[in-house]
C-alpha positions as CSV (number, residue, x, y, z in Angstrom):
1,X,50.4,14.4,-12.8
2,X,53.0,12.5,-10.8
3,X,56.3,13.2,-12.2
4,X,58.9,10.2,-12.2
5,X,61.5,10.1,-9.1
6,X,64.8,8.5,-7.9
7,X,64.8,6.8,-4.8
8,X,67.8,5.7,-2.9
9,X,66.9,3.5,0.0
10,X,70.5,3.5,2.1
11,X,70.7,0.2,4.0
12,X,72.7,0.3,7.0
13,X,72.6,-2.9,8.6
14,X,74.4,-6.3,7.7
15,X,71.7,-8.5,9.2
16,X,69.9,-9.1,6.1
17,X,65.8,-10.1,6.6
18,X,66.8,-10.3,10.7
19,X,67.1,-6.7,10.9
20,X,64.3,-4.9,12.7
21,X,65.1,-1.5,10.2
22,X,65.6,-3.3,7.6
23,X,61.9,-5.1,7.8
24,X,60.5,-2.4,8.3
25,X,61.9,-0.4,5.3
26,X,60.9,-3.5,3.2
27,X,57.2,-3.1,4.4
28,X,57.9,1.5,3.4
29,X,59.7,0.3,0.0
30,X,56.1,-2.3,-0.7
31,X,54.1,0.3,0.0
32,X,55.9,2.9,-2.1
33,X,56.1,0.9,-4.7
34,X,52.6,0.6,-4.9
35,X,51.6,4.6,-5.0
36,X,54.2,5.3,-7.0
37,X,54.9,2.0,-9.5
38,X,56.8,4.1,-12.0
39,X,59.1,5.1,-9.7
40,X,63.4,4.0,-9.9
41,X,63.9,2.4,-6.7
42,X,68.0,2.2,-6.2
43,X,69.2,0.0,-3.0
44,X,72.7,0.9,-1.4
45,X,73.3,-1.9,1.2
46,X,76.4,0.4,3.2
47,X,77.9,-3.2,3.9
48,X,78.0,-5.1,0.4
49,X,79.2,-2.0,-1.2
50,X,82.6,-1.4,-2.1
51,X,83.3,1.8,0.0
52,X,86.7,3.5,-0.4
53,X,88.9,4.6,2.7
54,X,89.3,8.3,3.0
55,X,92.5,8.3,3.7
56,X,96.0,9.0,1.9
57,X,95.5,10.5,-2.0
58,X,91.5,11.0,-1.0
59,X,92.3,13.1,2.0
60,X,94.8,14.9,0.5
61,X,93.0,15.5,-3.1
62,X,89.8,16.8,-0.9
63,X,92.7,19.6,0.8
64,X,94.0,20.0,-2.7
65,X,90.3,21.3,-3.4
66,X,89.9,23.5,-0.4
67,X,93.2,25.2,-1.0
68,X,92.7,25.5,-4.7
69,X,96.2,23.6,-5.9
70,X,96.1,20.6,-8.7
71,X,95.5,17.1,-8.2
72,X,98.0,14.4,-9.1
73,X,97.0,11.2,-10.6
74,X,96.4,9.6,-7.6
75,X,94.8,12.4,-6.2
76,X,92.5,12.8,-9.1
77,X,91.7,9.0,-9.1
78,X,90.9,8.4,-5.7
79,X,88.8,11.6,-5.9
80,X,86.8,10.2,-8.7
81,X,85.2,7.4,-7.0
82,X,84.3,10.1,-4.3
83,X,82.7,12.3,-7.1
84,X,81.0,8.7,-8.3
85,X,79.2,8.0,-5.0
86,X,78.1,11.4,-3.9
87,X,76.6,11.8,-7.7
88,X,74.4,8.7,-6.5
89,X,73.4,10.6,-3.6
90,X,72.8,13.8,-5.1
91,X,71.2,12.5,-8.1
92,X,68.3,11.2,-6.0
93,X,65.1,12.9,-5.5
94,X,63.7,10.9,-2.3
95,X,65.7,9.2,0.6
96,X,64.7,6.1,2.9
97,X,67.6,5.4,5.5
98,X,67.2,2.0,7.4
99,X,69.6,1.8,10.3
100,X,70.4,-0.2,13.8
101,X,71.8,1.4,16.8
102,X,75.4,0.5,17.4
103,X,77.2,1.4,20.9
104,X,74.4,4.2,21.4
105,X,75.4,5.6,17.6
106,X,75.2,4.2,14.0
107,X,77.2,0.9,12.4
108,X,80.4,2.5,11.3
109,X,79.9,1.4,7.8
110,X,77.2,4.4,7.5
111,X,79.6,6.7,9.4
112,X,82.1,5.5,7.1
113,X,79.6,6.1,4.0
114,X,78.6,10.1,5.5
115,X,82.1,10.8,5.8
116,X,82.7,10.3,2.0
117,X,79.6,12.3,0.2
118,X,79.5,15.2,3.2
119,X,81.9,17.5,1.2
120,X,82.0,21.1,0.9
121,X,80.6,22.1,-2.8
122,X,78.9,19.0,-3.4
123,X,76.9,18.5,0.0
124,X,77.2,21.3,1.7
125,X,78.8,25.0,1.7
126,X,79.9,27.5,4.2
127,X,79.9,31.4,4.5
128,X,80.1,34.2,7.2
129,X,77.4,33.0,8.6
130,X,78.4,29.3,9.1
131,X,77.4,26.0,7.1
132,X,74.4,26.2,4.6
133,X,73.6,22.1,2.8
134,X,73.0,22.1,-0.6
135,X,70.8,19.0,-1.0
136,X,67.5,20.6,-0.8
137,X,64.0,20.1,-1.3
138,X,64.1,16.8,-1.2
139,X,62.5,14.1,1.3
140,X,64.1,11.9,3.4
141,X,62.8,9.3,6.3
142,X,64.4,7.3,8.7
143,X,64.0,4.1,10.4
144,X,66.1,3.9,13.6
145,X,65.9,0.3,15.4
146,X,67.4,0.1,19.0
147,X,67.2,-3.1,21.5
148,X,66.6,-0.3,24.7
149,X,64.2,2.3,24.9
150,X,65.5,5.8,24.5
151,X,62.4,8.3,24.5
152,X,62.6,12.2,25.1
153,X,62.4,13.3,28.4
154,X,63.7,9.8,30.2
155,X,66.8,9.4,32.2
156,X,68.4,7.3,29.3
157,X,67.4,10.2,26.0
158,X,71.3,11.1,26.9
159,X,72.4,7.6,25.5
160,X,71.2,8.3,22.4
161,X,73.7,9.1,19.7
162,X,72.3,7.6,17.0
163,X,69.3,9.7,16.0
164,X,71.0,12.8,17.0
165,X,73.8,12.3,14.8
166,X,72.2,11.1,11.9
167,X,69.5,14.5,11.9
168,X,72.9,16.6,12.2
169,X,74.5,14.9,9.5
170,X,71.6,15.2,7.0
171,X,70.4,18.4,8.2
172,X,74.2,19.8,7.6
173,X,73.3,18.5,4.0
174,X,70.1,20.8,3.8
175,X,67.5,18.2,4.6
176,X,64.8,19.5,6.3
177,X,61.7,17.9,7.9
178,X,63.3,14.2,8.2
179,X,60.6,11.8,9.2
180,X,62.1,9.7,11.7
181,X,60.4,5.7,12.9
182,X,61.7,4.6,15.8
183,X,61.4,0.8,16.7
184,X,62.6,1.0,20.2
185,X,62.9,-1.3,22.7
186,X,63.3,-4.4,20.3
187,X,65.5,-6.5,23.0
188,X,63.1,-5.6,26.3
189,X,60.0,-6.9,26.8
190,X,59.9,-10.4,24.9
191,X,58.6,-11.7,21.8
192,X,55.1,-10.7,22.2
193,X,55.8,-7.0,22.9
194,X,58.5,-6.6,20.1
195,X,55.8,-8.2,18.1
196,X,53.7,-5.4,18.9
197,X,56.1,-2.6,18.4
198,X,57.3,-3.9,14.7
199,X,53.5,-3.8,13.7
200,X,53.0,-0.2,14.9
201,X,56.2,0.8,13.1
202,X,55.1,-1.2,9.7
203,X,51.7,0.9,9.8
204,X,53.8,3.6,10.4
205,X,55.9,3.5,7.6
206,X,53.5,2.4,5.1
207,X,51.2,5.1,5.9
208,X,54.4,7.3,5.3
209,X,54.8,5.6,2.2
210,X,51.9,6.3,0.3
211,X,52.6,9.7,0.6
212,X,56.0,10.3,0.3
């Protein structure tokens, strides 16, 4: 018996239909959608939302936490629309992540968005024996699009900040087996072999999909 899930599909590009991650995941989300039909599909497009900056009374109401002392108003305001957007995350049972390379790394939109829900005793604790996540159990895939070509082993694997990160960050969080697509080189080659690459990412992620 399939039992009803969450999915929040985190959209990290601005380019709308012109983004080579963001097609893809469309073709994943289709395909989910038709395995799974009762399932809640939630979309979190980084750049339409309404993130906060973690600065001033957020920063200081997260050190307030850490060092056990009271909030303030301010404090306990800002800190509520932190609580309110890392319940989101949390609250979800499956993860799709849809994101461009930017300067060898990730839009800073998404950076932006991991900095607010990767906090200690929500996302992720720590003991003697270093950092332990707390979001566990739970699948997650990624779609990485990048104009160059960045494969294992080359000269230019060094360049690559974006994937590296990004498995740090969620794997800090207690993900565990990501399942990564990589659409790379989507800028080399011309139209007919980016063409080529987009349709074996698509089978890619609809296979995914269908068992996710």
């Amino acid at each position: 018996m399939h039992i009803i899930a969450k999915l929040l599909y985190i959209q990290a590009s601005p380019r709308g239909e012109r983004s080579k991650s963001s097609q893809v995941a469309q073709s994943f989300l289709e395909s989910y959608k038709e395995a799974c039909p009762d399932d809640e599909t939630i979309v979190l497009n980084i750049f339409d939302e309404d993130l906060p900056s973690f600065d001033g009374f957020t920063v200081q109401a997260k050190y307030n936490i850490m060092h056990g002392k009271e909030h303030s108003d301010e404090q306990r305001a800002a800190w509520s629309v932190v609580e309110r957007i890392i319940g989101q995350f949390t609250g979800a049972d499956k993860f799709l992540v849809s994101v461009p390379m930017w300067n060898f790394s990730v839009p800073y939109r998404l950076k932006q968005y991991l900095d607010i829900i990767m906090q200690p005793g929500y996302t992720f604790g720590a003991d003697e024996n270093g950092y332990f996540g707390l979001v566990k159990d739970k699948p997650i895939a990624i779609i990485y699009a990048r104009g160059g070509e960045y494969r294992p082993g080359s000269d230019r694997e060094a360049f690559d900040m974006q994937k590296k990160y990004l498995e740090l960050a969620f794997g800090m969080m207690g993900f565990a087996g990501i399942n990564s697509i990589v659409v790379e080189p989507t800028l080399q080659g011309g139209p007919e072999t980016t063409e080529k690459i987009m349709q074996a990412a698509i089978e890619q992620a609809q296979k995914l999909a269908r068992n996710f």
